[in-house]
Kinemage of the C-alpha trace (Angstrom):
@kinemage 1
@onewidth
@group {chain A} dominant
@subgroup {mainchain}
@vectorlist {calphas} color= white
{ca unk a 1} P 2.077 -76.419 -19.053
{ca unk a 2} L 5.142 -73.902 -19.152
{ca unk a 3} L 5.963 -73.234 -22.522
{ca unk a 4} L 9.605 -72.411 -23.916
{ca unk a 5} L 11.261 -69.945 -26.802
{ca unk a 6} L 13.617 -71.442 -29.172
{ca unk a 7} L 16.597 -70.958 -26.008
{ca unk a 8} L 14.375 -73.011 -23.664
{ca unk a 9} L 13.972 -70.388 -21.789
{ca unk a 10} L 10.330 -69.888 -20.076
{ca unk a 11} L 8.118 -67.631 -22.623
{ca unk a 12} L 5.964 -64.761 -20.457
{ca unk a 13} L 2.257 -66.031 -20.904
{ca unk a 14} L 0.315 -64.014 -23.197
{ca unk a 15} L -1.007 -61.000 -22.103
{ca unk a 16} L -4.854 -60.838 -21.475
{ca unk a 17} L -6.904 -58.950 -24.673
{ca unk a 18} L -9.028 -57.616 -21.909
{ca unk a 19} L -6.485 -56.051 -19.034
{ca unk a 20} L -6.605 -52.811 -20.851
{ca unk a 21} L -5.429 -49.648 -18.668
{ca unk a 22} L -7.432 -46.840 -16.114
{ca unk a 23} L -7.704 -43.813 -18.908
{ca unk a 24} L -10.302 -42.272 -16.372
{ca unk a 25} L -7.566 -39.270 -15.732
{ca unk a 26} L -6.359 -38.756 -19.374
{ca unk a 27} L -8.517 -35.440 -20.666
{ca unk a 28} L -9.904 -35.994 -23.906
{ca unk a 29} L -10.013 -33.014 -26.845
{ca unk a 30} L -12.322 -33.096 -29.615
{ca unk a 31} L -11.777 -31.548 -32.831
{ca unk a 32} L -14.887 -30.754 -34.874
{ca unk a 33} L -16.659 -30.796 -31.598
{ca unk a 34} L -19.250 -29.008 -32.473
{ca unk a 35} L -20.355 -31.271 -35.333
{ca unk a 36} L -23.234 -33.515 -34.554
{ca unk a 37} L -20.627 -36.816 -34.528
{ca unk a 38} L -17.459 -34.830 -32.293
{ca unk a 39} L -20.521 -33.172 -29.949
{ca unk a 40} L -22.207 -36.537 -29.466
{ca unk a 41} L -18.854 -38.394 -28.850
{ca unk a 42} L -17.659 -35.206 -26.189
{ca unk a 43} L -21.273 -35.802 -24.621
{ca unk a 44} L -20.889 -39.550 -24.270
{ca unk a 45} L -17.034 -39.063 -22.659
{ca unk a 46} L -18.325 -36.668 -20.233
{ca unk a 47} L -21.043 -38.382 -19.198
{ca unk a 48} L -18.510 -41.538 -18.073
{ca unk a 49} L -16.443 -39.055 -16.303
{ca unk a 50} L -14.141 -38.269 -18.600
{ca unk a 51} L -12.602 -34.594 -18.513
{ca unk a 52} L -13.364 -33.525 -22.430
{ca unk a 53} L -11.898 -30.312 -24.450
{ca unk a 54} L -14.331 -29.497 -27.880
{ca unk a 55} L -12.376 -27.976 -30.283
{ca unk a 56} L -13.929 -25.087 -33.587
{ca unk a 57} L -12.002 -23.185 -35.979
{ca unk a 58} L -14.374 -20.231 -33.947
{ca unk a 59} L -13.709 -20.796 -30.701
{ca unk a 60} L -16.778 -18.689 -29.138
{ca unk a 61} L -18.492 -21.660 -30.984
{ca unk a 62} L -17.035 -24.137 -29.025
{ca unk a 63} L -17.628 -22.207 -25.793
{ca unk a 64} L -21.422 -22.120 -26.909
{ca unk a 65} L -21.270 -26.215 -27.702
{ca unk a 66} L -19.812 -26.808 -24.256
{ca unk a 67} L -21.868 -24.677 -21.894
{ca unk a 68} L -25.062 -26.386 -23.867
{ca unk a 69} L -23.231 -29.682 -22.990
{ca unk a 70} L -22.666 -29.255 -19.521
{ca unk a 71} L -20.885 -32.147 -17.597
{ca unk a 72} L -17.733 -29.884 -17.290
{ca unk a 73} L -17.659 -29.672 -20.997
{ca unk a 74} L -14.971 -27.151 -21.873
{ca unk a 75} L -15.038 -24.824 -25.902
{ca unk a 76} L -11.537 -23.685 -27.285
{ca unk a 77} L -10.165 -23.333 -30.421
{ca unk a 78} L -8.924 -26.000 -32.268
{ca unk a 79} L -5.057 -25.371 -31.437
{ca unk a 80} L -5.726 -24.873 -27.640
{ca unk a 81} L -7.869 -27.863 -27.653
{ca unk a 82} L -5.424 -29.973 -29.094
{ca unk a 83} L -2.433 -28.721 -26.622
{ca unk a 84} L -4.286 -29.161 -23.436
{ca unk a 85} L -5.240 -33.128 -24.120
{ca unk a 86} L -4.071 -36.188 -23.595
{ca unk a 87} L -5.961 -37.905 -26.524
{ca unk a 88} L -7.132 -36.009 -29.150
{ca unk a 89} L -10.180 -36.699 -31.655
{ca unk a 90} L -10.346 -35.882 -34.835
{ca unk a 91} L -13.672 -35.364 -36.268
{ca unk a 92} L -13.913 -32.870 -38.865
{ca unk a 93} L -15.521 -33.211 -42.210
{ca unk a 94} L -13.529 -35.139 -44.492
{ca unk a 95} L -13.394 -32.134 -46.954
{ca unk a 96} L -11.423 -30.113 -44.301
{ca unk a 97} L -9.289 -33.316 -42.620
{ca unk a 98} L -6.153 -32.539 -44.537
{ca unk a 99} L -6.421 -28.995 -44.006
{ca unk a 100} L -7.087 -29.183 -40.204
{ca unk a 101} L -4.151 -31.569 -39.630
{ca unk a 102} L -1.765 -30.236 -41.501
{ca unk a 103} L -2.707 -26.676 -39.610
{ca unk a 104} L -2.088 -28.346 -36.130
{ca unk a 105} L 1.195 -30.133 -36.674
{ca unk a 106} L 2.978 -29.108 -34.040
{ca unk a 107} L 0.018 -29.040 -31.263
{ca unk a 108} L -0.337 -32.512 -31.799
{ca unk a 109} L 3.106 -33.700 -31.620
{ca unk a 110} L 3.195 -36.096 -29.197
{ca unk a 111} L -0.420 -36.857 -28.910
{ca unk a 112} L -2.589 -39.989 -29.117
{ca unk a 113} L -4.378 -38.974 -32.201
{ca unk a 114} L -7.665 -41.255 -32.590
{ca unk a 115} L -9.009 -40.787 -36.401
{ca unk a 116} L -12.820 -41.241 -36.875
{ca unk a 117} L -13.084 -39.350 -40.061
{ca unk a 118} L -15.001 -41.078 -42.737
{ca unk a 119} L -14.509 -40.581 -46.570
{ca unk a 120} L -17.416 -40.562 -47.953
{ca unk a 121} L -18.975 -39.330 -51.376
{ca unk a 122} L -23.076 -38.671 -51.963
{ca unk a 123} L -25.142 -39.407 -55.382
{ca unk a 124} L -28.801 -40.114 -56.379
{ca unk a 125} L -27.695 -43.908 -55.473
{ca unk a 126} L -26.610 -43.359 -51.826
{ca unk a 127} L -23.679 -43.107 -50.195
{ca unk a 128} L -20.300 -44.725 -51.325
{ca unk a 129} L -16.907 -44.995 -50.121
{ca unk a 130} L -13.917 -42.176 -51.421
{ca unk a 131} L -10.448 -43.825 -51.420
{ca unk a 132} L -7.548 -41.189 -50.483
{ca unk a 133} L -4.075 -41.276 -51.765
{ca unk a 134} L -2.974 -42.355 -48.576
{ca unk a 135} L -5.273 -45.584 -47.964
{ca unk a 136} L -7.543 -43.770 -45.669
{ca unk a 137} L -8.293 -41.332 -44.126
{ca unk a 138} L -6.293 -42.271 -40.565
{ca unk a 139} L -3.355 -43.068 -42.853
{ca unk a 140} L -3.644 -39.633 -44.313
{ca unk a 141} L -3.419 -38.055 -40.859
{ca unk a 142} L -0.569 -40.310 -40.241
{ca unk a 143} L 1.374 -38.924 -43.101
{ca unk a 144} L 0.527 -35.279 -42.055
{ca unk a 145} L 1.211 -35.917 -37.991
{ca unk a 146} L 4.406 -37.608 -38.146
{ca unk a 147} L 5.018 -36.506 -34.823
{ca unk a 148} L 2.228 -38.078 -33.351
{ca unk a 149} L 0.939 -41.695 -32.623
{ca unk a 150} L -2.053 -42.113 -35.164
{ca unk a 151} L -5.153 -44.554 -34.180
{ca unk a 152} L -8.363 -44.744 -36.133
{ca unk a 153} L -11.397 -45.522 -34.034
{ca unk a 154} L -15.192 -44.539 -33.612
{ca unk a 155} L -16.162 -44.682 -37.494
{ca unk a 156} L -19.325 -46.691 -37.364
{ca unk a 157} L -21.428 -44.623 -34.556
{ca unk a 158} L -24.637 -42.904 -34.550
{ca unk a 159} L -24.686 -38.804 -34.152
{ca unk a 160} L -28.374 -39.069 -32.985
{ca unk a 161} L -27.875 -42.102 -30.682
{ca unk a 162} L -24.727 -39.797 -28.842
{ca unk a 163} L -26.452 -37.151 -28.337
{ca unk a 164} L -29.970 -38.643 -27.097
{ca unk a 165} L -29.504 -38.037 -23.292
{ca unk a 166} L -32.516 -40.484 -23.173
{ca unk a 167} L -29.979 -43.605 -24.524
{ca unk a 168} L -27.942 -44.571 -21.178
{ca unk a 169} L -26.178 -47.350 -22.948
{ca unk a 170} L -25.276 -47.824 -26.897
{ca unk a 171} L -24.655 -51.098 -27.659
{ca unk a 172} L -21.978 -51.407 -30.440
{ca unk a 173} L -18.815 -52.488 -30.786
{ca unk a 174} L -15.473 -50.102 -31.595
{ca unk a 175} L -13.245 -51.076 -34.410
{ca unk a 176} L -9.802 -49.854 -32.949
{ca unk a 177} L -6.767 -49.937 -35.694
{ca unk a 178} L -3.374 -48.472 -34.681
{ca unk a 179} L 0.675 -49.581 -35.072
{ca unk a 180} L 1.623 -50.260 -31.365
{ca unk a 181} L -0.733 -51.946 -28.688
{ca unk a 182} L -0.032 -49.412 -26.014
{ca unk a 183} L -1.910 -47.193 -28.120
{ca unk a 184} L -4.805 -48.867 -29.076
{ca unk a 185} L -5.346 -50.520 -25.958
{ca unk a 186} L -5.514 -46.949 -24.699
{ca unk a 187} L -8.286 -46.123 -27.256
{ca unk a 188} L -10.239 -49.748 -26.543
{ca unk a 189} L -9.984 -48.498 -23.084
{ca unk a 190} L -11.403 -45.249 -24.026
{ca unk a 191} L -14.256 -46.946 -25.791
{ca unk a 192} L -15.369 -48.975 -23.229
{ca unk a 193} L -16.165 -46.005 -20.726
{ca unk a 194} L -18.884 -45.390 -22.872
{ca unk a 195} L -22.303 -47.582 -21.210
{ca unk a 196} L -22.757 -50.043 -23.750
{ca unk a 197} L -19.753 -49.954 -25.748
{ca unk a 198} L -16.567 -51.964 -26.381
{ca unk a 199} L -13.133 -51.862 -28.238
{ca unk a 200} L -12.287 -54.442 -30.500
{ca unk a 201} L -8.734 -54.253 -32.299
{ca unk a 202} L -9.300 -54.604 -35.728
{ca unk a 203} L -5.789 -54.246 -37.433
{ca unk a 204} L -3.176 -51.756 -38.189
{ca unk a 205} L -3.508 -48.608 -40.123
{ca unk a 206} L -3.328 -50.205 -43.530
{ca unk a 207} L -6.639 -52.051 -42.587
{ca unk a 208} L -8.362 -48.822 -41.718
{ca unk a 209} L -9.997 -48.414 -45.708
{ca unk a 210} L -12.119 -50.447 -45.029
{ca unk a 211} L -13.177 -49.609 -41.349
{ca unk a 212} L -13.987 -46.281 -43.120
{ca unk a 213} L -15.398 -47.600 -45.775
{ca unk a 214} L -18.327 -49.507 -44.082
{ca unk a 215} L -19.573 -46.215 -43.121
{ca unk a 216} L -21.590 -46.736 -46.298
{ca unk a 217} L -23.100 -49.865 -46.124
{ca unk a 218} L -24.199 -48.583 -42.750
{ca unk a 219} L -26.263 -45.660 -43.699
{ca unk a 220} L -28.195 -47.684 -46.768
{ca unk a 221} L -29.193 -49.642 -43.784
{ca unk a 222} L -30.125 -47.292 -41.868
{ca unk a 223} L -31.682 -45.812 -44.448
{ca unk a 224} L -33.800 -48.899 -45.534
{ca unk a 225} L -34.938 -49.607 -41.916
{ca unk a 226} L -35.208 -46.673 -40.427
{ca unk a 227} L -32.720 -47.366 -37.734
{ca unk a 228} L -29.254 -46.595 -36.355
{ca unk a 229} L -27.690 -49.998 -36.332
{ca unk a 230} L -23.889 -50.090 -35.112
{ca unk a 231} L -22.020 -53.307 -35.409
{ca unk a 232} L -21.307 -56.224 -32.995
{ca unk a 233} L -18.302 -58.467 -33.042
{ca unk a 234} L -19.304 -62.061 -32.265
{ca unk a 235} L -17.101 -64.829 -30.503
{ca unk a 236} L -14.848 -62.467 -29.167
């Protein structure tokens, strides 16, 4: 049955969740790729095919990273890593996120930035979640890259599973939060080269505390099982 807007005029059906675009050419820059989180996620890009950029403040350290890599892995510095990609990833230690963004302003304007930074704080109890000014974390880089087009994605993965090159496939989902659908259907996309994974949307930026948050929960599982659980999203 066609269906009709309000000036009975046909209504385009609804696009498809799932006809998300070829990102196979876009190149892919890492900041913090030398870290075990931004080096497992550069490994697991390359692998697919993608052409990945690792990003250091030192950039003979990101040489180093890459040539260990392999796969066509290229080191820069951060600024040179963020002007020669297409999508950029941001994962830096929290304690140096504002720093690092606000340092690369203008290389990023423009960009698809794709947040994976998690707040976090460390006690005697465990890990628990910090709460920026901003919301979050990818609404703090939002507020520093006004120029760019923020996402937040790749929060709840596990270092050691990306770098085993023993794990072909990973099987968790991708929470993927952004403002437009262009972009994070770029990032889903993205995901889902990845053997194993999948991008799920999960809500705009103002939903991303809690993304972040669960970061937490996540490692006092871990922690009690001895595992590196991920997360699954069912009935979708």
């Amino acid at each position: 049955m066609t269906t009709h807007d309000s000036a009975g005029a046909p209504k385009a059906p609804a696009k498809d969740p799932w006809d998300l675009p070829d990102v196979s050419g876009l190149t892919v820059g890492v900041l913090g790729g030398t870290g075990p989180q931004g080096r497992g996620l550069a490994y697991r890009l390359a692998r697919a095919g993608q052409r990945v950029t690792i990003g250091s403040r030192d950039a003979a350290r990101a040489a180093e990273a890459a040539a260990e890599l392999g796969l066509g892995v290229e080191g820069t510095d951060n600024a040179a890593c963020a002007l020669r990609s297409d999508i950029v990833i941001v994962a830096v230690p929290w304690e140096g996120h504002a720093k690092t963004l606000e340092s690369l302003r203008a290389e990023l304007a423009g960009k698809l930035v794709v947040d994976c930074v998690n707040p976090l704080g460390f006690d005697k109890k465990g890990a628990y979640a910090l709460k920026p000014e901003e919301g979050s974390a990818a609404e703090q880089a939002a507020a520093l890259l006004p120029d760019s087009r923020v996402t937040a994605a790749f929060h709840h993965l596990s270092a050691v599973l990306l770098q085993d090159p023993g794990i072909d496939e990973i099987d968790t989902d991708v929470m993927v939060l952004g403002e437009t659908r262009a972009d994070t259907d770029i990032v889903q996309a993205l995901a889902g080269r990845i053997a194993g994974m999948r991008g799920v949307f999960a809500g705009r930026l103002r939903n991303a505390h809690q993304v972040e948050s669960l970061v937490a929960n996540l490692i006092s599982v871990n922690r009690r099982y001895k595992a590196h659980a991920g997360l699954r999203a069912t009935d979708v």
